[in-house]
C-alpha positions in Angstrom: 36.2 -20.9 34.6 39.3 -20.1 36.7 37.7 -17.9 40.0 39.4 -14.2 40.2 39.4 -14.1 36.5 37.6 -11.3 35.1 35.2 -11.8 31.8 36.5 -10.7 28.7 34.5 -7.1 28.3 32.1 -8.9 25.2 30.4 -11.3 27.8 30.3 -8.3 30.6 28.5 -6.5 27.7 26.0 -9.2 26.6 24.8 -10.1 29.8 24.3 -6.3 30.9 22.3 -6.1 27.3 19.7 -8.7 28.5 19.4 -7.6 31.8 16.2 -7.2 33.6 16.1 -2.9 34.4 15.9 -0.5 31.2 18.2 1.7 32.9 21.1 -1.6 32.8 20.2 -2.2 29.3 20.3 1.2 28.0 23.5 2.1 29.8 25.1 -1.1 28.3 24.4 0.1 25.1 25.9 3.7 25.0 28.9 1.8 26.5 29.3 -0.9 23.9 28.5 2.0 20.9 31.7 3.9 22.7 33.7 -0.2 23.1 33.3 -0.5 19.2 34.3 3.1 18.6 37.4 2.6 20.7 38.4 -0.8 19.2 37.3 -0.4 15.4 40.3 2.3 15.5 43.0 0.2 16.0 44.7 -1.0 12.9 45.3 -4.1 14.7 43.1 -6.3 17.1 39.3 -5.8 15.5 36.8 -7.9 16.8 36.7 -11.7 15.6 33.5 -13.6 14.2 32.9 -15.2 17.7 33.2 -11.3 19.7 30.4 -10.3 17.3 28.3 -13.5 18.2 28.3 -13.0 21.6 27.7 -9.6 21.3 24.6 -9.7 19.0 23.5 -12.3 21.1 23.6 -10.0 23.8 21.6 -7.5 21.3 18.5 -9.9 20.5 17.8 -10.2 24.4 18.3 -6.3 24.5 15.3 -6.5 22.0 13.5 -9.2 23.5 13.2 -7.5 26.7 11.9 -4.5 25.6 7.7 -4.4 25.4 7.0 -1.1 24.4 6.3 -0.5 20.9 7.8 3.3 20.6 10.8 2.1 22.7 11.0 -0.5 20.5 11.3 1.6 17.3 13.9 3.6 18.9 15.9 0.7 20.5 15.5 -1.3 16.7 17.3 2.2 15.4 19.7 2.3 17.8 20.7 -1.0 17.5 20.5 -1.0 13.8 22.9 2.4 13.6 26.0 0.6 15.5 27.3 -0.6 11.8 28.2 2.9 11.6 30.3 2.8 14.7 32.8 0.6 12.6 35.5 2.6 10.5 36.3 -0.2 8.0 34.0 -2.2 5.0 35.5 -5.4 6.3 34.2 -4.9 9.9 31.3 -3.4 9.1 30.3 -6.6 6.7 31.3 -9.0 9.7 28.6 -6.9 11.9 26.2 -7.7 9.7 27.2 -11.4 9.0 27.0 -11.9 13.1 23.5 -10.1 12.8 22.0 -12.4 10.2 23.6 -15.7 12.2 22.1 -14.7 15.1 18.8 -14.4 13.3 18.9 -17.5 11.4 20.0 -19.4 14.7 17.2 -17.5 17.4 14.0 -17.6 14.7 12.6 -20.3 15.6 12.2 -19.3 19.5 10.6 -16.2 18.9 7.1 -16.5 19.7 4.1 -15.1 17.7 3.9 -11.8 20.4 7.3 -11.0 19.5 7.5 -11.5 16.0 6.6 -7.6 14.8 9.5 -6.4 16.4 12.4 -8.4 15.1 10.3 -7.6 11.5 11.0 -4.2 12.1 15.0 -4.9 13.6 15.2 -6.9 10.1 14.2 -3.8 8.2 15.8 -1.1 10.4 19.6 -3.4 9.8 19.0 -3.6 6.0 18.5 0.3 5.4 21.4 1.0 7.7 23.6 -1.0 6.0 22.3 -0.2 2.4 22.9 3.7 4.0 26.5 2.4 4.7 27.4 1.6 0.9 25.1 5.2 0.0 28.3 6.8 2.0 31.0 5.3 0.1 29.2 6.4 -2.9 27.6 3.7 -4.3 30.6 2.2 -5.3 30.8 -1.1 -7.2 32.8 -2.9 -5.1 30.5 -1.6 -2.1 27.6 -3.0 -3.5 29.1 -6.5 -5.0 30.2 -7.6 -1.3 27.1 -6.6 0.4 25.1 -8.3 -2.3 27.6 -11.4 -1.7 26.9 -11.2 2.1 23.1 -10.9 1.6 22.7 -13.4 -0.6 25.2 -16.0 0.8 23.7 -15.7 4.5 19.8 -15.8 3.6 19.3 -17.1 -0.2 21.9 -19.6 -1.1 20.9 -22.9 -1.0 23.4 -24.5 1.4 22.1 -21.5 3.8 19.8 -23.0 7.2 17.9 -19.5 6.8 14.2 -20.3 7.7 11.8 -19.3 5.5 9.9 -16.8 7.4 13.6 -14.9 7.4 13.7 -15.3 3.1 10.1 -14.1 2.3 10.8 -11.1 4.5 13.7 -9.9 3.5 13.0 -10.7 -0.4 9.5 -8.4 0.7 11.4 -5.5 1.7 14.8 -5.4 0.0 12.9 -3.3 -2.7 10.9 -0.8 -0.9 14.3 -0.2 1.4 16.5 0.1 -1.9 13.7 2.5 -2.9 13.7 4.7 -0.3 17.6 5.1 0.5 18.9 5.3 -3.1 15.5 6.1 -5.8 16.8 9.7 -6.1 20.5 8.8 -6.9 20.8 5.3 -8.3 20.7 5.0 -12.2 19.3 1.9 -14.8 22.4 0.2 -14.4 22.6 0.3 -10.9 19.3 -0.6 -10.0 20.6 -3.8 -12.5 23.5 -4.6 -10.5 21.2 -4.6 -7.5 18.8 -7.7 -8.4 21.1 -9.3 -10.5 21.6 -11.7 -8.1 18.2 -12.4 -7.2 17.7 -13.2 -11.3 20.3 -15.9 -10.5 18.4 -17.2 -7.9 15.2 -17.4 -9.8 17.3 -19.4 -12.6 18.6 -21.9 -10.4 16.8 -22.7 -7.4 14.9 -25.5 -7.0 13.0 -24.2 -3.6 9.5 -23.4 -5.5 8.7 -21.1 -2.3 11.6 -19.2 -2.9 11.0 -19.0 -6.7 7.7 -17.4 -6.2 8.7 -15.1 -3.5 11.4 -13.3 -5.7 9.0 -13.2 -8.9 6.0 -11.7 -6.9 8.4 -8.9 -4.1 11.4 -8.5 -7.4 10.0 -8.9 -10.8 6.1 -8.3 -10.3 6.7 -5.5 -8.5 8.8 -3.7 -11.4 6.4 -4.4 -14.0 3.7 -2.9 -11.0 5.6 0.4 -10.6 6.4 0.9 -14.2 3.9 3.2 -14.5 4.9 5.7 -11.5 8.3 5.0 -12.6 7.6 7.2 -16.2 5.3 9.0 -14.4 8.5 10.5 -12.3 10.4 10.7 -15.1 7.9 12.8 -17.2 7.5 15.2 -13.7 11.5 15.5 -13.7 11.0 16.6 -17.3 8.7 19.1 -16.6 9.9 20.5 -13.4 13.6 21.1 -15.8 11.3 22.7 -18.3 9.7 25.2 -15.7 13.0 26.4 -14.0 14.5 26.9 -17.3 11.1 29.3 -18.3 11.1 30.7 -14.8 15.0 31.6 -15.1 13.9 33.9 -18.8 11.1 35.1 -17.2 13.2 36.6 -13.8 15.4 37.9 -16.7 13.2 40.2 -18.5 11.0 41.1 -15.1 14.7 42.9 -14.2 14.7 44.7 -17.4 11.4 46.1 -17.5 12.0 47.0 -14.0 14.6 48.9 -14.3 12.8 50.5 -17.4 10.1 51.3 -14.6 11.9 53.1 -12.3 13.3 56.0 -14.0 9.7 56.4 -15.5 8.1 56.9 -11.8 10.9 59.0 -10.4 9.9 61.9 -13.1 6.5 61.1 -12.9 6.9 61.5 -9.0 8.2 64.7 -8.9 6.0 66.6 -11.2 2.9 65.1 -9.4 4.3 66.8 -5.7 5.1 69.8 -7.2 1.4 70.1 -8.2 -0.3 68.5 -5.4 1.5 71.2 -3.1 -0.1 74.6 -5.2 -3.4 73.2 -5.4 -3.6 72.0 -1.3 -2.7 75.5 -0.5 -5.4 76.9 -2.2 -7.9 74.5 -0.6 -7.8 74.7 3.1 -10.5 77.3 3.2 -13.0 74.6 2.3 -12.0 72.1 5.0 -14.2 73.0 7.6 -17.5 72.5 5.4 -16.3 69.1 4.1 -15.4 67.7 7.9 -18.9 68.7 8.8 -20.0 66.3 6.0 -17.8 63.7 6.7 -19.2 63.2 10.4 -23.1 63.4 9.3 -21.6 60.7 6.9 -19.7 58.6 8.8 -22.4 58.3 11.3 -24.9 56.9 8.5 -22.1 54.4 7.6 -21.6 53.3 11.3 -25.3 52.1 11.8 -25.6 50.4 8.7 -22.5 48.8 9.9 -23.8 47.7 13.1 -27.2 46.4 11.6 -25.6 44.2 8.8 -23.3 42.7 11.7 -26.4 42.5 13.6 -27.8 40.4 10.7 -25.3 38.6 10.2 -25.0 37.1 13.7 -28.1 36.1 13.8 -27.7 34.4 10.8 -24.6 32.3 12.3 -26.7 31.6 14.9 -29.9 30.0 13.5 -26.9 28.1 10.9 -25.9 26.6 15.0 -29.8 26.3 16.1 -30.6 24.5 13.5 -29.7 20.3 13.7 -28.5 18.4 11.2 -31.0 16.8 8.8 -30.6 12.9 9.0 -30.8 10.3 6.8 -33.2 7.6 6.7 -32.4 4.5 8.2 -30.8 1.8 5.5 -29.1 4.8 3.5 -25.8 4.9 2.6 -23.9 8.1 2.0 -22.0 8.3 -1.1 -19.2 10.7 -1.7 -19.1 12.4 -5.2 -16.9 11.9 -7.8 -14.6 15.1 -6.4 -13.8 13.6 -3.3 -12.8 10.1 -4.9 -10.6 12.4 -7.4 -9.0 14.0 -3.8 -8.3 11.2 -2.4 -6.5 9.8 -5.1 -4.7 12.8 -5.2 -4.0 12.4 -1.9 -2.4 9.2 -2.1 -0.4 10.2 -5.1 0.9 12.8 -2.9 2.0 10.1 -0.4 4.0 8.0 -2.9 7.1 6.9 -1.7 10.2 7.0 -4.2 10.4 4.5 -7.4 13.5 2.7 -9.0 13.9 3.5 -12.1 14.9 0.4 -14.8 16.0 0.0 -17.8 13.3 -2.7 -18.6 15.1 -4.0 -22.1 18.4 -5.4 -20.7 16.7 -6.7 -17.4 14.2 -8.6 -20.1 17.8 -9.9 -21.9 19.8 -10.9 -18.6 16.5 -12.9 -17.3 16.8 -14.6 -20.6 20.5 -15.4 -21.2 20.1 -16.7 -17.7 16.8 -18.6 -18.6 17.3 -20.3 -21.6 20.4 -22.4 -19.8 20.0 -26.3 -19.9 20.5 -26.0 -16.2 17.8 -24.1 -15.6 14.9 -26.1 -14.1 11.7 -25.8 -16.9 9.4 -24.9 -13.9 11.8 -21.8 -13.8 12.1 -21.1 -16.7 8.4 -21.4 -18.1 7.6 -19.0 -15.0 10.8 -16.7 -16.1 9.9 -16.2 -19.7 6.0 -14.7 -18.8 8.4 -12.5 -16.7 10.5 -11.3 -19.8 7.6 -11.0 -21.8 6.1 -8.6 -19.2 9.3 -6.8 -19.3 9.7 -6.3 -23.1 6.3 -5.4 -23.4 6.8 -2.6 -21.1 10.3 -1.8 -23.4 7.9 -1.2 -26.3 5.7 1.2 -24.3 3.0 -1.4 -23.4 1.6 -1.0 -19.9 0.4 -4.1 -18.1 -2.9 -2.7 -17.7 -4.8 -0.7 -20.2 -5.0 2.2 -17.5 -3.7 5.6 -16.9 -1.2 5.6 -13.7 -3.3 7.1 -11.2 -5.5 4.2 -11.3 -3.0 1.6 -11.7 -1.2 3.1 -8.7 -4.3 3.2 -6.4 -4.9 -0.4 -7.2 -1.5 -0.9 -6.3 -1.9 0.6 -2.7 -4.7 -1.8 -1.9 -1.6 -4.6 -1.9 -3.6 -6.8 -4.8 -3.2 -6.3 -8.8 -5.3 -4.8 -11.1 -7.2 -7.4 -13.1 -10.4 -6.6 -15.5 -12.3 -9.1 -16.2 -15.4 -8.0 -18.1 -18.7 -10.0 -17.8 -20.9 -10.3 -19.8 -24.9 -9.9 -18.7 -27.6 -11.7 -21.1 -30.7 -9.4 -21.5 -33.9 -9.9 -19.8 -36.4 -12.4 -22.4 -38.8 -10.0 -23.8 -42.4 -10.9 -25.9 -41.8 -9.3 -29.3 -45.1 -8.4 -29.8 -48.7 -8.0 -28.2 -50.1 -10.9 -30.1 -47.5 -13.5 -28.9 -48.5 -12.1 -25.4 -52.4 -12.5 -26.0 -51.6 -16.4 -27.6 -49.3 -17.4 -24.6 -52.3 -16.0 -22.5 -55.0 -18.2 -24.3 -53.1 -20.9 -24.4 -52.8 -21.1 -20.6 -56.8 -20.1 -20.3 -57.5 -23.0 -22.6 -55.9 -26.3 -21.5 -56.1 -29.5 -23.0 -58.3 -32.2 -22.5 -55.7 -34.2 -20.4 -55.5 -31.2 -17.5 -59.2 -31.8 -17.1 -58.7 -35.0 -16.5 -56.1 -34.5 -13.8 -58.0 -32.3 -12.5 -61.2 -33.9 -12.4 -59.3 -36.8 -10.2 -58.1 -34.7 -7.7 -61.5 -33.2 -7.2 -63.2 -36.5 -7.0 -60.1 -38.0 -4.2 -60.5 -34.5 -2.5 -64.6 -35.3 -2.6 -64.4 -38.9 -1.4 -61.7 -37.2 1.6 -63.5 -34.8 2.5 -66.1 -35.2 5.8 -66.9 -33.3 9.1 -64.5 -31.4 10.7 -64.4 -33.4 14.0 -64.5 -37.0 13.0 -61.6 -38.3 11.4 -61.6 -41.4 8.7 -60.5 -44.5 10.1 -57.4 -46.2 9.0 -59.1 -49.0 7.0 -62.4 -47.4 5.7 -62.5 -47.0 1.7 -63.7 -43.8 0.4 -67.4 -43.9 -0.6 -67.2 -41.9 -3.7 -68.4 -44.3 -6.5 -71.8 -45.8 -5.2 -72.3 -48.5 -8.0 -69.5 -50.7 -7.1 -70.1 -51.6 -3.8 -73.2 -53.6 -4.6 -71.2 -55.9 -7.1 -68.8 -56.9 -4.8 -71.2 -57.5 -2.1 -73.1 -60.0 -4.6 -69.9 -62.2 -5.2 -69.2 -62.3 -1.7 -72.5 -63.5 -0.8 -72.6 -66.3 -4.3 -69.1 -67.5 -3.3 -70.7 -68.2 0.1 -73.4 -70.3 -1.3 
């Protein structure tokens, strides 16, 4: 590099991004958020593929150096927001592109410490950018070249994305759709959306990418069918309430108009009265307030003693210590509290797509039943479609109500019954096949005696003093008679 030649402002920027101080790094960033601001609103002179490379490179080490994990959420956001910084689709798509390069290219230095964070950069990028077509409206053409980008940069097959980068972004693609667009997006949208991903499934020969999309995409769907009706009815009913609500509010006014002109007369009959009849009582005043103090003096002690009680009540409830449970117990929590909880997490649902589970069954299958589908794809393809049109004929995967189905859900694993069988216990029919088992075992046969009577007679001929033990070549001397005989032919064969 020619000396005296300053560095184009890109490079200034990148190497102030990975700089060792937080204050460099975070100063760098306002100023390139205020560079792109500047530049992005010239009609001519935008930034070129290689600008945006240098600068995301600049961006990762921004990332990298940071240790913290709540600066690291808030540096992920603020990194992630700078698509908004650009006025046009074109450059905002070329951001992105630079961002998934840089990705692809610096995934396989990122250690195991570090890994969570660029996780979370990966999710923070993809809302912001799905937030960038929600602006524009959800328009067609918004969503075609973003799917194009997505699927071109991480899933095609001539793409060097690694596969720690596909499985992640196939994992949250949904949840992020989900929770950016589940209250606008319709059936057919929600279509457009994973139509790509059902080309994917058809063709690809990567088995790891195969299963990825039919467990994050497709299982998923069929998962959240359930909640998905389940919103669907609540929308229904909430329609139904404000439109009972709005004819209720409009007969309240009526009556209470009604009301009013009925208490006004009422009103001013009633003071008319009231004023004759407390003239002609103030003679009796003085009797009654005598009455009233002996009274209210009764009222104030029994007030006092019930308080009295009532502390001392509040105060044996703190003397006294809590009972304990025996060691080995378990406490158990009733069935209202399992009911609570599930409410609970009910309450905590995130947003479901809605689908429109018929044609996603026949676009799987026009795609499926091509000769250049693989048959590993599409055997696994058509269990998907028959999930699918089961759930289009009101069959749920699971015979369960939602509540459960979704609390199964939550624990990250699907709901499987298996029901298993338990054999009973082997039980005597009667009291006479229990007294003949008995017998039979008091009464053995003729050949247990005889094993028995061996063992008695080895245990005899074994047996001896305590302290002496039998030598190694002594014969037990249980059987007396036939010792003799073999000392007689010993002594003839000596002879």
């Amino acid at each position: 590099m020619v000396p005296g030649v300053p560095l184009p402002p890109e490079i200034q920027l990148a190497q102030r991004l990975a700089g060792n101080e937080q204050v460099t790094r975070d100063r760098a960033l306002r100023k390139l958020r205020k560079y792109i601001e500047a530049r992005s609103q010239r009609a001519t002179g935008g930034f070129t593929p290689d600008e945006l490379l240098k600068v995301w490179k600049g961006l990762f080490y921004c990332m990298w150096m940071q240790d913290k994990p709540l600066q690291q959420e808030e540096l992920g956001r603020t990194i992630a927001q700078l698509v908004h910084a650009f006025h046009t689709t074109e450059a905002q798509h070329q951001f992105l592109k630079a961002f998934w390069q840089t990705m692809i290219r610096e995934w396989v230095g990122i250690d195991r410490l570090r890994l969570d964070k660029f996780y979370m950069l990966m999710r923070m990028v993809l809302s912001e950018s799905l937030k960038a077509v929600k602006a524009r409206g959800w328009d067609e053409r918004q969503i075609e070249q973003l799917l194009e980008l997505l699927t071109t940069e991480i899933l095609n097959p001539d793409s060097q994305a690694p596969s720690g980068v596909k499985s992640h972004f196939l994992e949250i693609f949904l949840e992020e759709l989900a929770k950016v667009g589940a209250a606008e997006l319709t059936a057919d949208q929600n279509l457009q959306f994973i139509d790509p991903f059902c080309q994917i499934a058809a063709r690809t020969k990567d088995s790891q990418v195969l299963h990825k999309i039919i467990q994050s995409i497709f299982q998923t769907i069929v998962e959240q069918a359930p909640l998905a009706i389940e919103d669907i009815m609540n929308e229904l009913d909430t329609q139904s309430g404000e439109g009972e609500a709005s004819d209720g509010d409009d007969g309240e006014a009526s009556d209470g108009d009604d009301g009013e002109a009925s208490d006004d007369d009422d009103g001013e009959a009633s003071d008319g009265d009231d004023g004759d009849v407390a003239d002609s009582d103030d003679d009796s005043d003085g009797a009654d307030d005598d009455d009233g103090d002996v009274s209210d003096g009764d009222d104030g002690d029994n007030d006092e003693g019930d308080s009295n009680k009532s502390s001392e009540g509040e105060q044996d409830l703190q003397d006294t210590p809590p009972k304990k449970l025996p060691a080995g117990t378990v406490h158990r929590a009733g069935p209202e509290a399992y009911k609570e909880q599930a409410w609970d997490d009910e309450e905590n649902a995130g947003p479901v797509l809605q689908f429109d589970y018929e044609a996603l069954a026949n676009r799987l299958f026009k795609l499926a039943s091509r000769q250049s589908t693989p048959s590993q794809n599409r055997k696994r393809l058509y269990k998907v479609i028959q999930k699918l049109r089961e759930l289009a004929g009101g069959t749920f995967p699971e015979d369960d109500v939602p509540e459960k189905a979704y609390k199964k859900m939550l624990e990250g694993r699907r709901e499987r019954k298996k029901k298993k069988k338990r054999l009973p216990k082997p039980q005597p029919q009667n009291k006479e096949a229990g007294s003949e088992a008995e017998s039979s075992s008091a009464d053995p046969g003729p050949g247990r005696n005889r094993k028995r009577n061996r063992k008695t007679d080895e245990k005899a001929g074994q047996g001896g003093p305590p302290g002496k033990r039998r030598k190694p070549g002594a014969r037990a001397k249980g059987a007396g008679a036939q010792q003799p005989k073999k000392r007689i032919q010993s002594s003839q064969s000596a002879e």
